[in-house]
N, C-alpha and C positions, 0 to 999 in steps of 0.2 A: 656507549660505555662498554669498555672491554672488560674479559672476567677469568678468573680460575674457578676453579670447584674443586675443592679435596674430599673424595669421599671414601669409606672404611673400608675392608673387611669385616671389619668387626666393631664394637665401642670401646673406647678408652685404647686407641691404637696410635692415640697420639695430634690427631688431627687439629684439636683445638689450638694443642703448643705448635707445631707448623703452619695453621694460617697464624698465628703470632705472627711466625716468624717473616712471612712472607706479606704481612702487612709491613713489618718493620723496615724491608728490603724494601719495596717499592719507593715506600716515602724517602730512604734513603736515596735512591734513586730519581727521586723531583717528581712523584706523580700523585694526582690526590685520587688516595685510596679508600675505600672503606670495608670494613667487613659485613657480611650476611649470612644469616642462617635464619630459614623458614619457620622451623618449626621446632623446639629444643626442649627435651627432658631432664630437668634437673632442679635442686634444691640449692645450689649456691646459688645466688641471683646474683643484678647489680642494680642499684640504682641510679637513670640518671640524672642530669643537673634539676628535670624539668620534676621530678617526682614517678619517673613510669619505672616500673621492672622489668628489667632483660635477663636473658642470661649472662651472668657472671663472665662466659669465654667471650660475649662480642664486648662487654663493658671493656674487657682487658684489650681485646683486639683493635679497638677503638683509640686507647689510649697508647696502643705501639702506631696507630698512623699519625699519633697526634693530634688527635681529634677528640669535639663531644660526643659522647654515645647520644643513641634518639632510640626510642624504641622502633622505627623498621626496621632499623638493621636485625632485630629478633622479635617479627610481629607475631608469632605465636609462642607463649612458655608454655611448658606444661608442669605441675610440683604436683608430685604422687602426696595425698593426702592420707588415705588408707589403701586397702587391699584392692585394687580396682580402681580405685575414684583421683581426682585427681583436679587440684584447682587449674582452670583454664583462665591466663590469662591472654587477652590480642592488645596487643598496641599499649602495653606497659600496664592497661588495668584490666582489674578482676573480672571476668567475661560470665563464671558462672561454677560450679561442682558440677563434676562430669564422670560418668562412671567407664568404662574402655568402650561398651559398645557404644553409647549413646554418643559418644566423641566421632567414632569412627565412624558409623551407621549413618549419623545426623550433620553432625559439625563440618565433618571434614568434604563433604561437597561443597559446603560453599566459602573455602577457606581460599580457591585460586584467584578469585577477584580481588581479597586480601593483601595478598601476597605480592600478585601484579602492583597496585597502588604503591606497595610500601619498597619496591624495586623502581618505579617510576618516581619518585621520590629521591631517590637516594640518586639515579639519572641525573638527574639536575644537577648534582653536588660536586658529581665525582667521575672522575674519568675509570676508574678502576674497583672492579669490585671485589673481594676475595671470599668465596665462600664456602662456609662446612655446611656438610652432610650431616647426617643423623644415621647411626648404629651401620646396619650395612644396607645397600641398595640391591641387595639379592635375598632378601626377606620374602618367598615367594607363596607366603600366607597372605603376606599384608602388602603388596607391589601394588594390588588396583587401588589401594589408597593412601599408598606412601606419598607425602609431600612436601619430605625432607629430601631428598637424593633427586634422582633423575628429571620429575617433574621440573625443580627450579632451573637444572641446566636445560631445560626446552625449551621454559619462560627467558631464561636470556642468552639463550645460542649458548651456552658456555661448555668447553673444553673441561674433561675431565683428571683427575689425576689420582689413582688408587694409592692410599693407603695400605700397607702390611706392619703389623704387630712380630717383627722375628724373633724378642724376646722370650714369646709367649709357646713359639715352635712353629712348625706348620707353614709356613710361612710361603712356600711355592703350591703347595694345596690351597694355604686360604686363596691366594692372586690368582691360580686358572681357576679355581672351581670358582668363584662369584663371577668371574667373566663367563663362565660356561653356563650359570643361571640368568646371566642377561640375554633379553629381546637384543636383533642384529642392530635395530638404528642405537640400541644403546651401548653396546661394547663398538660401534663406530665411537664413540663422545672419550670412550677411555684411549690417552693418548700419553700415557706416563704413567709406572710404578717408581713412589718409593717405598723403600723399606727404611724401616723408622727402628729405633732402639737399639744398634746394631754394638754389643759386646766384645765379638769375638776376631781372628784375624781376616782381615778379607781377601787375601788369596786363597785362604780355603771356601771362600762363601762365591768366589768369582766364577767355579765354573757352572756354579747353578745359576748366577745372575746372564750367564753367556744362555743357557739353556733357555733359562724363560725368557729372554727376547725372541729366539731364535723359535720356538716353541710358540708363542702367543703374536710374533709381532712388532709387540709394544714393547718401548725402548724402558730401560732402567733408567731413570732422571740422579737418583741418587739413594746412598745410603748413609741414613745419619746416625750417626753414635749415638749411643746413651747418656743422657747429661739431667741433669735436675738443674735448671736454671734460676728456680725459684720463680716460676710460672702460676697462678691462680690454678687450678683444679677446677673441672667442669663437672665429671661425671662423679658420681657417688664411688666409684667401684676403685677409684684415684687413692681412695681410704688405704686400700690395702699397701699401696705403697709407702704412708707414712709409717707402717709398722717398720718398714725397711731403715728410714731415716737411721742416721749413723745419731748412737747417745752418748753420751759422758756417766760410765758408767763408775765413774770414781765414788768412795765415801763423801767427799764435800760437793758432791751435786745434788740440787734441790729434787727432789722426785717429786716430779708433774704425773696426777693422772685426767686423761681426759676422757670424759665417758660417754662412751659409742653408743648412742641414743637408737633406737628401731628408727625412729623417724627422723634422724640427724638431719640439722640444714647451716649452709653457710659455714659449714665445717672448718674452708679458709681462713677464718677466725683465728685459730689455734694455729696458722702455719707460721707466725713469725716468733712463736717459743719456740720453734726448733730451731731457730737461728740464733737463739739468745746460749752464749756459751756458763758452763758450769747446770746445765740441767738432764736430766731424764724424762723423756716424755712417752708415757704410754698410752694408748688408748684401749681401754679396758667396758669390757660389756658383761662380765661376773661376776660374784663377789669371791668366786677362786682365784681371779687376777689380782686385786687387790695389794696386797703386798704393803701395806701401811703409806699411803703417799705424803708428803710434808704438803701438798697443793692439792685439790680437787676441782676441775673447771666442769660445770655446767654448758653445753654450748646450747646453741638454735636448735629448734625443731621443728617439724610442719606439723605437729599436735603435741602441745602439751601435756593436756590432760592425760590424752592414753600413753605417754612416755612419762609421766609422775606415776603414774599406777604400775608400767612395766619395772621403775626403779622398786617401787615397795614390794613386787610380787619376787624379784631377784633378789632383796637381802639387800640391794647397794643403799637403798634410803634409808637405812639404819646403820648403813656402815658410815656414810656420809657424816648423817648426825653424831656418832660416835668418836670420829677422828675430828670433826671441829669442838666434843666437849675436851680431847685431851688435846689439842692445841694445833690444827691443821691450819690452813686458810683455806679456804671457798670462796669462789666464783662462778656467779651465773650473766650468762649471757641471753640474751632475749626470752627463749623459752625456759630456759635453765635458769636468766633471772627471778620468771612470773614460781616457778618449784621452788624457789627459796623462799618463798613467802610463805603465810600462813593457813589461808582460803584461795582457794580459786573458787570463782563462780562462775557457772554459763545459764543466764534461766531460759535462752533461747533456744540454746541449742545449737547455736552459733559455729561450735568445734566438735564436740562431742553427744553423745545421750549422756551423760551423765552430768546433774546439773551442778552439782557442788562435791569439791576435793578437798581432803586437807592437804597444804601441802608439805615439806619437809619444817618449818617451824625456824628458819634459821635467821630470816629477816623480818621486819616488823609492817609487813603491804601485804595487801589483799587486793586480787586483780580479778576483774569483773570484764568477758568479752562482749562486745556488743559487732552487730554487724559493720560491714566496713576495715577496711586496713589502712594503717598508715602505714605511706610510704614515702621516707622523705630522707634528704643527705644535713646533714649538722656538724655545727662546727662550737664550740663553748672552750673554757676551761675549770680546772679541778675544782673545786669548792669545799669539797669533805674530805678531803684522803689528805694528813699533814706531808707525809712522801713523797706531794706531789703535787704542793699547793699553788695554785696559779699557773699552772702549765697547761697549754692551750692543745686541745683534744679535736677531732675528726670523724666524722663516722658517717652511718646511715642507720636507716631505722624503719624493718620490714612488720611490721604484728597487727594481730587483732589484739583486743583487749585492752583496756586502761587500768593503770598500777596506783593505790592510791599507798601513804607513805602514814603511817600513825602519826600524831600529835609528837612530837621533840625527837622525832629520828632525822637521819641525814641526809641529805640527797649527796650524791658524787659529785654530780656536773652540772654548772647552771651554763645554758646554752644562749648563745646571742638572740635567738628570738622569745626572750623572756623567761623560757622553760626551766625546770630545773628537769634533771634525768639521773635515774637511779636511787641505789640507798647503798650507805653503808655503815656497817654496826661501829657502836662507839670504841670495842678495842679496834677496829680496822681490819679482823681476820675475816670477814664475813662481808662481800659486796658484791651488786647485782646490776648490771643497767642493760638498757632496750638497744646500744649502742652497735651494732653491727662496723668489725673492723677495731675493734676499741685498743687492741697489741699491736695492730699495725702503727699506732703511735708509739714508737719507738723508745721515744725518753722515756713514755708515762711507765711504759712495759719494764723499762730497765729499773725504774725508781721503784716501781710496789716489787719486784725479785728482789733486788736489793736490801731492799729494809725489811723483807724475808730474812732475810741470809743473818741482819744486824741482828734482830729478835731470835735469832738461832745461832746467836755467837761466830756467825760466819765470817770471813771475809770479802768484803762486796766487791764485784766486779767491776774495774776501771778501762775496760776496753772502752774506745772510741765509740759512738753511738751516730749509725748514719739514718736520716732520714728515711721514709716509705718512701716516697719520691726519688731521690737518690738513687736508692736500691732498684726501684722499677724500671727505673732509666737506665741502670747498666744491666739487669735483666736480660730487657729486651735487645740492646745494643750488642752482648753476648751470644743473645741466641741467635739476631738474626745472622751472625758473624762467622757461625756456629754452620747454619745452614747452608748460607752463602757456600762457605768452603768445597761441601760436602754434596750439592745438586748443580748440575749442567747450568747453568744460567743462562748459558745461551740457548738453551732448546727450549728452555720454559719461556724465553721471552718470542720465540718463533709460534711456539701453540697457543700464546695470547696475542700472538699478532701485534706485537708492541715493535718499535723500533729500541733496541739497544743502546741503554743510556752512553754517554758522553763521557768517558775519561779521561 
């Protein structure tokens, strides 16, 4: 099995959208590919077909080879649960709460035989493997037990290829200085920069690209522009870029706020209202941000409890309830669902010390956590929302806790393996479900905006409404197209030792 390795300078430099893309490429190209990444910190997940949690970037990267995800391709997650501590999951389930040392100290020696397996595995499959790095590989605290970076490219012979963030500046400091804090066999393995984010003109950026070859060696493979594909987000810190998002900042646009949770998770949730035209979308953590919103979304979080207590110590859990008594709509999503209820209970301890919350009062369920997570992908349609009756829904579904629903309230969604999911209040401004993904249905997303807009004398939006699927597929077909253009192709297919496809 042949391989790439993209690894950082830094995090959030891009690397997850470029092996996208270069998963995309190959398969275009006739080879079966798959992606991998050892070890991954993050809060977006994915789930796949079989029930296991990945990271969210190889689910995506999975689905640009056209393939099912498995959990080796990301046998170790890691989801910061508090200050320190951190659920570990290996091979898609919950392995155990981990605090940073006892991870490091403990775990992480016997994490290589892991990892070997679940690369042996993927052997079988696939002739090609594409894989990210984790933060940077010049972290010279934490190098003797780093086992995201360098380690995986000595487990499969793999060729390296540096990432650089030039958006961010720095950008020929960040490329020699982390080569300058590699060991010799490891600045052998770096055999390509690219520079990713690239804004500006590149005849003024060419004579430094002439320099750092000339300088380091190592060739420049390419420089890719800056683009928003409409990519999944990996890294938390990805946040700061939604604030960028271009809005519609007209009087007839719905103002969306969405609120930036301490412990925000699955955040991607909210990315496909920013595609939906006639809205504002802000993401607010104040009750100074505020600004009266017509819409308040609740999303995911890796603790509820202690993000329902951060909303009431901020002033937002009053403001929430405030703007749905004079006529808002609200939305919770998994943890932001279980906050709309009325009790939370943990008598175990399960998430928190604290064993019983009230919570915001807005829906009529009380969620009680017990140990265990469900993790699982679902498919139903509408059942309670008139807006949007009988139109067939998609998701997944990451939590602890079970949601119980009062006697004659609603559920949203009755699901094909019998389930109902969710509630929603009887005027329909107030609904909650476990549903992760639940706007990436397209239609369902257009029809409750919509019959917003009717209930606030708007006029509703008649733009064409394209499928998730649709969109994903020219995503990816974009970017890799994108990439294509903009990196040597011929040289990367030399440092993978691949024969160059057939035109």
């Amino acid at each position: 099995m042949k391989a790439i390795m993209l690894q950082g300078t830094s995090s959030d430099v891009g690397k997850s959208v470029l092996c996208t893309a270069l998963c995309r490429i190959l398969y275009e190209d006739g080879w079966k590919v798959a992606p991998f990444k050892s070890q991954n910190m993050a809060l977006n997940s994915y789930i796949t077909r079989d029930g296991k949690e990945i990271g969210r970037a190889q689910g995506v990267q999975a689905e640009a080879c056209r393939i099912e995800a498995t959990a080796d391709m990301n046998p170790i997650l890691l989801k910061p649960k508090q200050d320190m501590i951190a659920e570990v999951i290996v091979r898609g389930e919950h392995y155990a709460d981990m605090g940073a040392s006892a991870y490091r100290n403990d775990y992480v020696p016997t994490a290589i035989p892991i990892l070997r397996e679940s690369l042996n595995k993927l052997a079988e499959d696939y002739e090609v493997l594409v894989i990210e790095g984790a933060g940077s590989p010049a972290e010279i605290n934490l190098k003797d037990r780093d086992i995201a970076n360098m380690k995986v490219a000595d487990l499969v012979d793999s060729p390296v290829l540096l990432v650089a963030d030039i958006d961010r500046g720095g950008v020929f400091a960040s490329l020699v200085g982390t080569l300058a804090l590699l060991d010799e066999s490891e600045r052998a393995r770096v055999k390509g920069f690219i520079i990713n984010k690239f804004r500006g003109k590149f005849s003024l950026l060419k004579p430094g690209l002439d320099w750092l070859e000339q300088h380091t060696g190592i060739p420049v493979l390419g420089t890719i522009p800056y683009a928003d594909m409409g990519i999944d987000a990996e890294d938390s810190l990805a946040l700061s870029s939604l604030r960028l998002k271009k809005r519609d900042e007209s009087d007839k646009a719905l103002r969306i706020a969405v609120i930036r949770l301490p412990r925000i998770s699955n955040f991607t949730d909210v990315d496909p209202l920013y595609d939906e035209p006639g809205v504002t979308i802000r993401l607010i953590a104040s009750a100074a941000e505020w600004n009266n919103p017509d819409v308040v979304v609740l999303p995911g979080t890796k603790n509820t409890t202690d993000d329902l207590r951060w909303l009431k110590q901020t002033g937002l859990a009053e403001l929430i309830r405030q703007a749905s008594d004079n006529g808002a709509y609200v939305v919770g999503i998994c943890g932001g669902y279980q906050m709309l209820g009325k009790e939370l209970h943990d008598p175990d301890g399960v998430e928190s010390t604290y064993r019983h919350s009230q919570g915001l009062g807005l829906l009529p369920i009380h969620t009680t956590f017990h140990a265990g997570k469900r993790t699982v992908r679902v498919e139903g349609e509408v059942c309670g929302a008139s807006f949007a009756a009988g139109q067939e829904v998609t998701g997944y579904e990451i939590h602890l806790g079970q949601t119980v629903r009062e006697d004659g309230s609603r559920p949203l969604f009755r699901l094909t393996d019998g389930h109902t999911d969710g509630t929603i209040a009887d005027d329909e401004a107030v609904w909650g479900t476990y549903l992760h993904g639940v706007f990436h249905n397209r239609a369902f997303t257009r029809a409750w905006l919509n019959h917003i807009r009717v209930q606030k004398g708007m006029d509703p939006v008649s733009e064409e409404v394209r499928t998730e699927s649709e969109r994903r597929e020219a995503s990816y077909t974009a970017l890799a197209a994108l990439v294509r253009e903009h990196l040597d192709m011929k040289k990367l297919y030399e440092i993978m030792e691949l024969p160059l496809p057939v035109t």
